[in-house]
N, C-alpha and C positions, 0 to 999 in steps of 0.2 A: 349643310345636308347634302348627302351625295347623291350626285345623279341618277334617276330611276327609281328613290327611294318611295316617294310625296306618292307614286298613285299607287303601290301595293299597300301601302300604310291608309292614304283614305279608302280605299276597295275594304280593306278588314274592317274599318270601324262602321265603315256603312249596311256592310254584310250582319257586325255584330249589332247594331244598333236593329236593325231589321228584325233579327232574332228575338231581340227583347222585348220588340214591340211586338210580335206575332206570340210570344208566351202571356202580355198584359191582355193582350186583345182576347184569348182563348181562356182568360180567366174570369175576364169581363162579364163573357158571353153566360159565362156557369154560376153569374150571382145569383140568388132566386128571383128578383125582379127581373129579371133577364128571360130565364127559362121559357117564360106563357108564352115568348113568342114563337119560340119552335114547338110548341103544342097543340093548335087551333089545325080544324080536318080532319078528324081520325077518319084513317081511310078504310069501306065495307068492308074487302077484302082484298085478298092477293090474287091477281087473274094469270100470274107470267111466273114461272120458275126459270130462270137462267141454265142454261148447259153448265157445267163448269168443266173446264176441260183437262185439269190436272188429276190425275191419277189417286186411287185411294187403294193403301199398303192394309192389305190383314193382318199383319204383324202389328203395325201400329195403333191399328182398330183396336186389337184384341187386349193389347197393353192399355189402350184408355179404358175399355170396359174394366178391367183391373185395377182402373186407378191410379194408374203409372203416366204418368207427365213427362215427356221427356224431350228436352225442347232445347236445343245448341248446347247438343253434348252436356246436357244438364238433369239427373233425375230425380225425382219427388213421388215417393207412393204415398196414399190418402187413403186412409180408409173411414168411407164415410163423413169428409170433410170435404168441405166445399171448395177447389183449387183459390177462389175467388178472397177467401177466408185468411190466406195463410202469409207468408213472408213470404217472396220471391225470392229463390237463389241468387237471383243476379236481375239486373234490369233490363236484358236480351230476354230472360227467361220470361220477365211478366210481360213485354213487349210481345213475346211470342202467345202466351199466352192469350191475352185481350183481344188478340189481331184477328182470332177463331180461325185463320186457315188450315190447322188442322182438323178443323169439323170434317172436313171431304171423307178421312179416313174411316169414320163411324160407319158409313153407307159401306163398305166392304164388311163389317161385322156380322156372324151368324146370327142367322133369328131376328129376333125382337131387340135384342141388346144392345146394340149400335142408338135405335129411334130413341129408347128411353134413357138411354147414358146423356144423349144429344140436346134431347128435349130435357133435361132434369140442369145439364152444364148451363143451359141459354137461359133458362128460369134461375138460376141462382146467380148471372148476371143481372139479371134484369133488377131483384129483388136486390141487389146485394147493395150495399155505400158507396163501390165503386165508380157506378153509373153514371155521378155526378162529379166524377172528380178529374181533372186536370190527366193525369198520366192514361187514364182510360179513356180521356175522350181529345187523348191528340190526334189531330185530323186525318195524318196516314191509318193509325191502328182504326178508328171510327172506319175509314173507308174500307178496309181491308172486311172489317169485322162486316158491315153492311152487305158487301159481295157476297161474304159465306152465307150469311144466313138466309138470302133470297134466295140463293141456287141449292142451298137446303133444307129448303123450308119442305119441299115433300116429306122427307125424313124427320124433320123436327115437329113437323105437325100430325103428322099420322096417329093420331088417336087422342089427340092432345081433346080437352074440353073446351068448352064456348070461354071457358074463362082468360084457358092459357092463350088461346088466338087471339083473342081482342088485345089483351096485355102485351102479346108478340107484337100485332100490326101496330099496336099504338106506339112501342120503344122503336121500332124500326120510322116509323114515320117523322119522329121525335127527334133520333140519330140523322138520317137522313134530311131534315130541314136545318138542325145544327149546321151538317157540313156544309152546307150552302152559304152560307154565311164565313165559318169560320174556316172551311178549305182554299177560300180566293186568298188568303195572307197565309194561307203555311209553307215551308220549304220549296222554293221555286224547284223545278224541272219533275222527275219523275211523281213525286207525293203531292204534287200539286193537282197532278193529272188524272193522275189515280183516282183524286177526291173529286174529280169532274166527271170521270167514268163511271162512279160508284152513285152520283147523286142524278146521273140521266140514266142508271139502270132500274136501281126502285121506283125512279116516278112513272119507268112503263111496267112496272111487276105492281102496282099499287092501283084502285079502284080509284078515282073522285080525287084523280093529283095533278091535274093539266094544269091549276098555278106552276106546280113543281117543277111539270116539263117541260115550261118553255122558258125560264132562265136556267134549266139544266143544259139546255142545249146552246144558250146562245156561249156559255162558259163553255161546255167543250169542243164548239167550232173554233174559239177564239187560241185553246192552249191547244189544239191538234194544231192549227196553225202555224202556231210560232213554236210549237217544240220537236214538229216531228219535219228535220228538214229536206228538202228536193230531190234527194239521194234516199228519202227512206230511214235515216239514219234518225238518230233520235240527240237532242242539244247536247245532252250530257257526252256521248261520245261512247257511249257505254253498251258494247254489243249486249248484253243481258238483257238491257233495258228493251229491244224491239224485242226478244223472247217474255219477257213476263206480261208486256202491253198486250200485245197480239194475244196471249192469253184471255184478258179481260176484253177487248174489242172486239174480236173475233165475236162471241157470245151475244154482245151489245147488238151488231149489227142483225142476227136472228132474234134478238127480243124485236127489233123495230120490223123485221118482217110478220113475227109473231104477235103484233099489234095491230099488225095491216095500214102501222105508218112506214112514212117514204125516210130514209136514211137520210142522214144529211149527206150533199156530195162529201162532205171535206173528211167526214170519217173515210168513206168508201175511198176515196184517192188515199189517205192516210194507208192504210191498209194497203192497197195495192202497190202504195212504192214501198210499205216494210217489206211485205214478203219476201219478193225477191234478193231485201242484204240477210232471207235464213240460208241461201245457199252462198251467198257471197262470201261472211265469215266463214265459211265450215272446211276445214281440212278433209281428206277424202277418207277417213276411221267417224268419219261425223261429228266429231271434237270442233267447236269453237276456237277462234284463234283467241290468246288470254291477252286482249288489250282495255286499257283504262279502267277495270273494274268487273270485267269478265272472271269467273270464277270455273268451278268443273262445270262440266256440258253434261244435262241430263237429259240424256239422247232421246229417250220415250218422247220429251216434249217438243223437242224438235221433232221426232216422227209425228206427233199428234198435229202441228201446227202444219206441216211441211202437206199434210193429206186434202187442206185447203187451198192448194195453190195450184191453181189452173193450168196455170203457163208451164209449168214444170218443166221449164227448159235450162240452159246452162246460164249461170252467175255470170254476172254482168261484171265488168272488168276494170270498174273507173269510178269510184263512189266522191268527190272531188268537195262536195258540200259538207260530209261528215270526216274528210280529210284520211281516207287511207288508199290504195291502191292492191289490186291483185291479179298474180298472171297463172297461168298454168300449162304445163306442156308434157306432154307423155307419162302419164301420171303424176308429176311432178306440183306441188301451190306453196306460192310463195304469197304471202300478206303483209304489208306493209301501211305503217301507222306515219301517214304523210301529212298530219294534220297539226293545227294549235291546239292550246289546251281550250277548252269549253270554257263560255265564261265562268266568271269567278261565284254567281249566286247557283249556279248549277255543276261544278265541281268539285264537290266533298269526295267523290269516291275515282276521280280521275287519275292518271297516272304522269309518272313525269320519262315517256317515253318515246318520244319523237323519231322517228327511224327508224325504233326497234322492227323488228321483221320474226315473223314464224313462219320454218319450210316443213312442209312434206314430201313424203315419195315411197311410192310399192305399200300406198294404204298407212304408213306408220308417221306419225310426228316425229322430228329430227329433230329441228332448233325452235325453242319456244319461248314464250317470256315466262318468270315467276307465277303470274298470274296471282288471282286475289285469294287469300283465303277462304275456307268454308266459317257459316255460321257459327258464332262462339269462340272463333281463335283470332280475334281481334288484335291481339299480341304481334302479329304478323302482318298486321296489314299497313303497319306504316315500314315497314322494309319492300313489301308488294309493291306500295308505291313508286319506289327509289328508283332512281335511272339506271344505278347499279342491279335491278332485278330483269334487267330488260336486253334484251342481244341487240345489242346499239354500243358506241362510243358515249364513255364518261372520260369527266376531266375534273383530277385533283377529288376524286371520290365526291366530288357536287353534282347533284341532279340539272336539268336542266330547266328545270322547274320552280321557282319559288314557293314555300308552302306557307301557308299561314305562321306566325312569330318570327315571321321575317326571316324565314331561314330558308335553305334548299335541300334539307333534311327534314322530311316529314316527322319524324319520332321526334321533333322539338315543339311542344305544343303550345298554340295559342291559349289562357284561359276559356273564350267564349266559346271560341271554335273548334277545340279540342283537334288542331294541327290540321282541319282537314282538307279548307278548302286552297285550292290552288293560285294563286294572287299576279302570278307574272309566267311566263315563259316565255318561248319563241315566239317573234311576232309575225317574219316573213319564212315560209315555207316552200318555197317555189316546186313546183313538181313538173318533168316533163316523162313523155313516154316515146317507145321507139318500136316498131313493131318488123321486123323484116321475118322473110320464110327461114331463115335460120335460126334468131333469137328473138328474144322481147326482153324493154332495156329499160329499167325506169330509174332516174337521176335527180334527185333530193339534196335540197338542206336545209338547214336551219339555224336560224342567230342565236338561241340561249344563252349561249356562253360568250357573248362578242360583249355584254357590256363586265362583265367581272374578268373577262380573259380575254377579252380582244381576237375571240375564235368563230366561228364558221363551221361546221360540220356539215360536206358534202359526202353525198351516200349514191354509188350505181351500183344496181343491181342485175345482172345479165342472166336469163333463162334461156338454156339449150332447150331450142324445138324438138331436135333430133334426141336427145339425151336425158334430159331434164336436167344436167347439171345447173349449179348453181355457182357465177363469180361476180367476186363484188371489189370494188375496190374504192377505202374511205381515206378523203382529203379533209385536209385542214390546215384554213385560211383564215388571212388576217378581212379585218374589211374593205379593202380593196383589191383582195381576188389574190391577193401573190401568195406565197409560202408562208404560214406560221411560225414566228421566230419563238412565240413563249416556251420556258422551264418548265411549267406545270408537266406529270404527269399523264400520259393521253393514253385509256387502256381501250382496248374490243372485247367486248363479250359476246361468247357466244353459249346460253344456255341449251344444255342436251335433254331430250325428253327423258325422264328415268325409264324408261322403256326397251331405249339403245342400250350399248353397251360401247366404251371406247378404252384404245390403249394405243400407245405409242408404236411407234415404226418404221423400221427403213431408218435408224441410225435417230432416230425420233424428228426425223424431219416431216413424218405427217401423221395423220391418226387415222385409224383405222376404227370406220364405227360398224356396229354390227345391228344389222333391223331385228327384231325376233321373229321374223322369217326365217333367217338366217345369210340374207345376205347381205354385204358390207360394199358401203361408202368411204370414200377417202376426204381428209382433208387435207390443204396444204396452205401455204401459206409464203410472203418472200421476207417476213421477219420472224424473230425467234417465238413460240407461243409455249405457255404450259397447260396442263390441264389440273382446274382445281374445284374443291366440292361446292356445289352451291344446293339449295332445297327448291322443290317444285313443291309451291302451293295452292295449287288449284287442284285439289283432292281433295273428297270426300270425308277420307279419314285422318286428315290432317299431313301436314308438310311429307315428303317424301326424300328421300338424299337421293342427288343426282350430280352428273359432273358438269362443271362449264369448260369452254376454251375461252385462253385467256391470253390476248394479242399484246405488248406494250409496245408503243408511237416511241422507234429508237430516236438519239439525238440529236437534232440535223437535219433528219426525216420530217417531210410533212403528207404523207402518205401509205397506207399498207392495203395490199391486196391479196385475198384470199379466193380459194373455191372450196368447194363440196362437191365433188365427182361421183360418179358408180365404177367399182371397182370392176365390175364388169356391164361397158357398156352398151354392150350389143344385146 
């Protein structure tokens, strides 16, 4: 057996075994001798409707009053037919469906028509065979669906009769004591959380439910704990992740005022050290930088969330616990992903990008990574992941990453795991910073590749005070620090926003990128580069064509150094 092998091999089977047990256990719960016990309480009534803070489209309102379903680029018109009734196009589609987060939309709807479209959907779940089965009542969609319906319950109950309320509080009470139960074993890290969030917001929107809310609480003082860590950052690694949480906690923290209970501290610290990584990630166009699972930035919600934040002062410079780094100088932000990969039970949607870095300057994105897919182009998201999607050094076209089925190419999929979760990477990271009135210097690297290549990848990065320029310059070392002697291949990427524009120059010794402002950056470089296509897929409307730079580690060389200049500096 070769070296290194024995613990990403037990990591998978432990992860898969996990899995299998948390689908027996969630089937368990659903035999009918099971059910009484999430039944007992029906609670008088609901005294607490939830904020929710996600935005609701008239467009899409109007299309559900129509009948029109249309959910990860996927559509369905109904007429007169119960969504609940029919075949899913796809399993993102029923997923989307069940989840009811787009109930929000209904509440934008003219009139009456939104209440009763709303209230007629929720009643023909309730009624329908679903309600009891396996795919409807996994713990993330339970949770998700729970949030909607208490923060729309003004709307969904607005004229409703004695009959449909009781029926309402009774399925909510029902859903909500399930997850109690069956959300402490589902998918560790964000849907874990979720289902903690979701079962300490109903028991304070709920009449006669104080059994509910005090093992609701002690669960999500326990997973705020351990998943939201020092830095604000969240385990998975996943900037997204503190945007959708903040979402629901946010909200949480005014139901408990709206209670006239006292917040637990560990939410309210929770909270106060996310906030501050909403400006941290953020490019100066309010774009997200696209690491581990970060996808397009939908800015309204960073404006929604950003309106809560007291301190509204400048992003802090040094995130060390969620493992990235960030400098900024006369317009100029540089982001930088200095971290390991997240553990292995909380890493499905991580990346294998160690290094990679996103710059900006004069308001526009310059160098980015791939970033993840939108919703429904799942097709794409195991290239998203790939070291090769990321402006960092790869070696021999391998990630730096090991993905589930023992490979370092995400697109080779495990059976249980369907490729996703991450099993090995870098183990030591070391990060230093340098800060003088001229520049700011930050010096990284990382093993990945020392045990298949016997490599090192050391990464500085130097930002002009005065300039904002950007020079970097990447080594690679054997393990004891001297020059790299291996054949493999050693390329640089460096992905361009599709935004810029670039083309050769000066004999093609540099590139000349152009902002759509209209003014132009230079790059250079002191070995040979090309520029070739690569896709940005962190858009909305799916993948975009863009160009990368593309550096290759000459013979003999075990170093290449580049900048990013303004072609007028002053």
């Amino acid at each position: 057996m070769s070296r290194g092998t024995l613990g990403p091999k037990l990591r998978l089977s432990l992860t898969a075994a996990a899995q299998s047990g948390r689908a027996v256990l969630t089937r368990l719960y659903l035999l009918p001798f099971m059910r009484w016990r999430f039944g007992r309480g029906d609670p008088e009534k609901l005294v607490l409707a939830p904020q929710d803070l996600r935005a609701a489209d008239p467009t899409r309102a109007a299309e559900l009053v129509l009948g029109r379903f249309t959910f990860v680029a996927k559509t369905i018109v109904l007429n007169e037919v119960s969504p609940f009734a029919i075949a899913p196009p796809s399993p993102a589609w029923r997923e989307t469906l069940l989840g009811f987060t787009w109930l929000r939309h209904l509440r934008a709807a003219d009139g009456t028509a939104g209440k009763q479209v709303a209230r007629r959907l929720v009643g023909d779940f309730v009624r329908s065979n679903l309600r009891f089965q396996p795919e409807a009542l996994d713990p993330l969609l339970t949770a998700r669906r729970m949030l909607a319906w208490v923060s729309m319950a003004p709307m969904i109950l607005d004229g409703a009769d004695r009959g449909f309320y009781r029926a309402f509080l009774r399925s909510v009470a029902w859903q909500t004591s399930y997850l109690l139960h069956a959300g402490r074993s589902t998918t560790d890290g964000m849907p874990r959380l979720l289902c903690a969030i979701a079962v300490m917001q109903v028991s304070l929107c709920l009449s006669n439910k104080s059994g509910l809310r005090r093992p609701a609480l002690r669960w999500l003082t326990s997973e705020l704990n351990r998943q939201i860590l020092a830095d604000g950052i969240h385990i998975s690694r996943n900037p997204q992740a503190n945007i959708e949480l903040l979402l629901d906690l946010l909200p949480l923290r005014q139901s408990f005022a709206a209670r006239n209970a006292v917040a637990p501290p560990e939410l309210i610290g929770a909270i106060d050290r996310m906030m501050p990584m909403l400006r941290f990630f953020r490019h100066a166009d309010g774009a997200f930088a696209a690491f581990n699972g970060m996808g397009y930035t939908q800015s309204h919600l960073i404006a929604t969330l950003l309106a809560y934040d007291d301190a509204r002062g400048k992003p802090v410079q040094n995130a060390p616990h969620g493992g990235y780094q960030r400098l900024e100088a006369n317009g100029a932000v540089l982001l930088v992903d200095t971290g390991k990969p997240p553990p292995v039970n909380v890493s499905q949607e991580a990346h294998a990008g160690t290094l990679a870095f996103e710059f900006s300057a004069d308001n526009f994105r310059i160098v980015v990574n791939c970033g993840a897919p939108a919703p429904g182009r799942e097709n794409w998201r195991h290239l998203a992941r790939s070291t090769g999607a990321h402006s960092t050094a790869i070696v021999a076209d391998a990630s730096s990453s090991h993905f589930a089925g023992g490979t370092r190419k995400p697109g080779a999929t495990a059976p249980s795991l369907g490729g996703r979760a991450i099993l090995s990477g870098p183990r030591h990271v070391p990060v230093q910073r340098e800060n003088t009135p001229a520049a700011s210097t930050i010096t990284a690297s990382h093993d990945g590749y020392r045990h298949d290549f016997g490599l090192i990848h050391q990464r500085e990065l130097t930002l002009s005070q005065i300039t904002g320029a950007l020079e970097g310059r990447d080594s690679f070392l054997d393990a004891k620090g001297e020059p790299w002697k291996g054949k493999e291949p050693v390329l640089l990427r460096f992905h361009l926003h599709p935004a810029v524009a670039a083309r050769p120059a000066n004999g093609d010794t540099q590139i000349v990128i152009t902002l759509p402002s209209g003014k132009e950056w230079l790059f250079l470089a002191d070995v040979p580069f090309t520029l070739a296509e690569t896709a940005h897929l962190a858009n909305p409307e799916g993948p975009r064509r863009s160009v990368q730079i593309v550096m290759t580690l000459p013979e003999g060389e075990h170093t290449m150094s580049w900048a990013f200049l303004p072609a007028d500096p002053i």
